[in-house]
Structure formats: structure tokens, C-alpha cells
C-alpha positions, 0 to 999 in steps of 0.5 A: 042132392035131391031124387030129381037132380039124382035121376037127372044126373044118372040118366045123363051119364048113362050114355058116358057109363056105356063108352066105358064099358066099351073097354072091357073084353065081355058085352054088356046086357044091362045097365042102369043106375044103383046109387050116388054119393059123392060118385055115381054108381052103375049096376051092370049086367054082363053077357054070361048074367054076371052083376058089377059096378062101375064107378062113375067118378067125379073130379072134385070127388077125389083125387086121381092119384089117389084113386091110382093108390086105391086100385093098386092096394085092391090088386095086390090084397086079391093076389097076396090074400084070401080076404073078400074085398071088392076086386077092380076089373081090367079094360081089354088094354090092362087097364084099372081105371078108364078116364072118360071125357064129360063134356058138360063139366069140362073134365075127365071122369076116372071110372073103375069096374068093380066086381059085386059084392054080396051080402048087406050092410053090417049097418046099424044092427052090427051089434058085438057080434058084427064089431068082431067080425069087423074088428078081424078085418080091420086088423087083416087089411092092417097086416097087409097095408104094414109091408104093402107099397105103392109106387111113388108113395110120397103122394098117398093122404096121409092123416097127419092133421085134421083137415087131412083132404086138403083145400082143393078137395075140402077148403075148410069153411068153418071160420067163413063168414058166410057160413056163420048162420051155421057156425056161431061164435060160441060153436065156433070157440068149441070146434077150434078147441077140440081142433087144438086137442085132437091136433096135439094127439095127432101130432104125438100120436105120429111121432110115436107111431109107424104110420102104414096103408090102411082103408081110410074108411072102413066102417059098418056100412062099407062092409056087407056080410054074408053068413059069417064072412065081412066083405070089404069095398070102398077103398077110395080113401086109401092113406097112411095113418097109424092102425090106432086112426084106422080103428078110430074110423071103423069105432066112429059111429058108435062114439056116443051110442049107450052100447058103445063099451059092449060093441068098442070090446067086440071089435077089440076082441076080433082086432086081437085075434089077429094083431096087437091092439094098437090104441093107447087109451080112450083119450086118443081115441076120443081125439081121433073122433073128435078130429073126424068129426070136425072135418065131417062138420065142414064137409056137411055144411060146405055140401049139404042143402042148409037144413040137413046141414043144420040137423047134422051139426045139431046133432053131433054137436053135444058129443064135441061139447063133451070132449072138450070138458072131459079133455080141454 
């Protein structure tokens, strides 16, 4: 989405964001747009000067249930732990998410307050030092999402397969002929046989493994630190998937780095400051990735304009070339 259609959303939806804050018990003083993804973010001033967002959500973002799970886990980790993760804020009526008609789309668009989170992105400079403290947190969200349960848990995402979204959110375009100047035969031969590999390590991985809650997306740029304290937001890819896939996402970006060892032994360290490491070898890990990024593949060539698209799986595409030969 390019800066115009970014501004021009934003600005359509200011008057939506606006209804919503409606709801909540404090007037509102300011406020204006801070960002879009795959939903669009509004930084709101309160009466008493206090900074939040809200989350203006999108339907074929996610699910509705599962942004039910995501608020819920958020609550009970701001009441059962000390831990800094972004808190949902609730509506006069009790209220974590408001569903607020857009009558452009047609749909309702589920929307949560949250409350700031301080600090900046641990991002690209992390270093060992930012993976430990990473790999703390990671295995604290770990401990709480073992025992944590939702209500109704049989409908949470569950990574038990590559292609874990599902088709209603991500139909999987890989093999579409009208996507095949992105996916030629030979990459296409690579994507299925990594595909292969990783689906058998899921597949024994799971009948090994407990499956538990666990972030989903929990990575360097979803944290902010503030001195030597990790602040953790974006839980919208709530979902049951074993610690060792948890850790596999939070690793993910530095999978072909040439400081992966340095930084892959800080998070270990920090990891088992608090829990067993639960990751059998390199080679499950790898699979893990590998797995990740074929699904990433797709949703980057199903949403990116065609020349982004075109430079990501250029640029991704050697390190899965790489795990097929040392795995396939």
C-alpha cells in the first residue's frame, strides 16, 4: 500500500476511530494517525494527557475469535504476572473489543484500545544482549500460556501445518498459474520440497511435543525496550504451537545473519534463565523457518505490489535453497 492510499485510508477512517472512542469512560483530545499494517493504528490523546492506540481492525486481517483470544491471554497476563505487555483497555460497558460498522466495506471492523508502550524497537541493532533479554521474555509468556485457557480453546490457530491461517485469511497462491511469473517451476520444485521437510518436522514435532498459548509473533521488532526492561505488544497471532515454534519465530530473522550463532546463544541463555530449552537440534529449527518462510512467501506475493514482491522472494529464496540441500 503505497503513502497516498495509506493517508487516504487513514483519513477516511478517522471519523470510525472517533465513534469508537465514544465508548470509553474519559474524553478524548487528540487524534491522529500512527501507522498501518495489516490494520490501521490511531495514537490517541486523553483528557488527563495520557497516549494509547487504538487498533482499527480489519476483516480479512484476522479473525474475530481470534482477536476474542488475543484480548483475553492480554488480561489474564496483566492480572496473573509482572511482566510489561500492552494491556486492552475496556469500553464503559466492560467491553475489550468495539465492532464498529464500515460502511465502505460492508463489514464491522473489530477495534481494541490498548494502552502506550514505551520505549523503541529492539530492531535490527538487538545484538546478544537484546536476544537474552528477548529470550527471557519469551520463555515468561511460555510459562504463563502452559496453564492459561481460553474459553472455547478448540477454536485458537493452532500450528500444526504450514499453511496454519487457513484459506479464508491466506489461500495459498504458490502453485496458481497466475502468480507463476513470481513462481517458476524450478522455485516452485524448492518451495514443495522444503514444504515436505518442514511438514514431517511439524507433524513429529506435535506428536512429541505439548502444544500450549504462546505469542505467535513475538519478535525483535514487536518488543520495545526501555533501559533493561522488553516490553511486549502485538498478540494478534495468538495460537497453540509448541515453545520450540515460539522460539523458531522470535530466531527467525537472524536465520541467515553471520552473527546468527552469537545472537541464537544469547537468547538460549536468557530462554533458560527461566524455562528448559525446548528445542531439539538446528535441524528442527531450521524446519520451523523453513515452514515460516514459505508461508511468508505466499503472503508476500498474494499482497505485495509486484516489485516488492519480487525482491522479497529474491532475497529469501538462497537461504531455502540452503535447507533443502543440507536437509532434503
Amino acid at each position: 500500500m503505497d503513502a497516498s492510499r495509506i493517508a487516504k485510508e487513514a483519513s477516511r477512517l478517522l471519523p470510525l476511530a472517533q465513534r469508537v472512542l465514544k465508548r470509553y469512560p474519559f474524553l478524548t483530545r487528540e487524534v491522529d494517525h500512527l501507522a498501518t499494517h495489516s490494520n490501521v493504528m490511531f495514537r490517541v490523546i486523553g483528557e488527563g494527557g495520557q497516549q494509547l492506540v487504538l487498533r482499527v481492525g480489519s476483516p480479512e486481517g484476522n479473525t474475530r475469535s481470534n482477536i476474542e483470544y488475543e484480548v483475553a491471554w492480554l488480561d489474564a497476563l496483566n492480572r496473573d504476572t509482572d511482566l510489561d505487555v500492552v494491556r486492552p483497555i475496556r469500553t464503559a460497558g466492560g467491553s475489550l473489543i468495539v465492532d464498529e460498522y464500515d460502511p465502505v466495506i460492508g463489514k464491522e471492523r473489530p477495534c481494541v484500545l490498548f494502552t502506550w508502550v514505551p520505549g523503541s524497537p529492539l530492531g535490527n541493532r538487538a545484538g546478544p544482549f537484546g536476544y537474552r533479554l528477548l529470550g527471557q521474555v519469551a520463555a515468561s509468556l511460555q510459562a504463563h500460556g502452559r496453564y492459561w485457557r481460553p474459553e472455547r480453546p478448540d477454536g485458537m490457530r493452532r500450528w500444526d501445518k504450514v499453511f496454519y491461517y487457513g484459506p479464508e485469511l491466506d489461500p495459498v497462491i504458490i502453485g496458481n498459474p497466475r502468480f507463476g511469473h513470481l513462481f517458476e517451476h524450478r522455485r516452485q520444485k524448492i518451495i514443495s520440497r522444503a514444504g515436505e521437510l518442514a511438514e514431517e518436522v511439524i507433524r513429529r514435532s506435535w506428536v512429541a511435543g505439548r502444544p500450549q498459548v504462546v505469542h505467535g509473533d513475538l519478535h525483535e521488532w514487536n518488543v520495545h525496550v526501555v533501559a533493561s526492561r522488553i516490553h511486549v505488544f502485538d498478540f494478534e497471532d495468538v495460537m497453540y504451537a509448541l515453545p520450540a515454534q515460539d522460539v523458531a519465530i522470535s530466531l527467525y530473522h537472524t536465520r541467515a545473519d553471520e552473527n546468527r550463532d552469537e545472537v541464537r546463544e544469547a537468547f538460549r541463555r536468557g530462554y533458560e534463565s527461566v524455562a528448559v530449552w525446548p528445542v531439539e537440534d538446528d535441524s528442527q529449527l531450521d524446519a520451523f523457518h523453513a515452514a515460516r518462510q514459505i508461508m511468508l512467501m505466499n503472503y508476500a506475493a498474494r499482497t505485495l505490489p509486484m516489485a516488492e514482491a519480487e525482491d522479497f522472494l529474491d532475497n529469501v529464496m538462497p537461504w531455502l535453497e540452503s535447507y533443502v540441500r543440507r536437509h532434503g
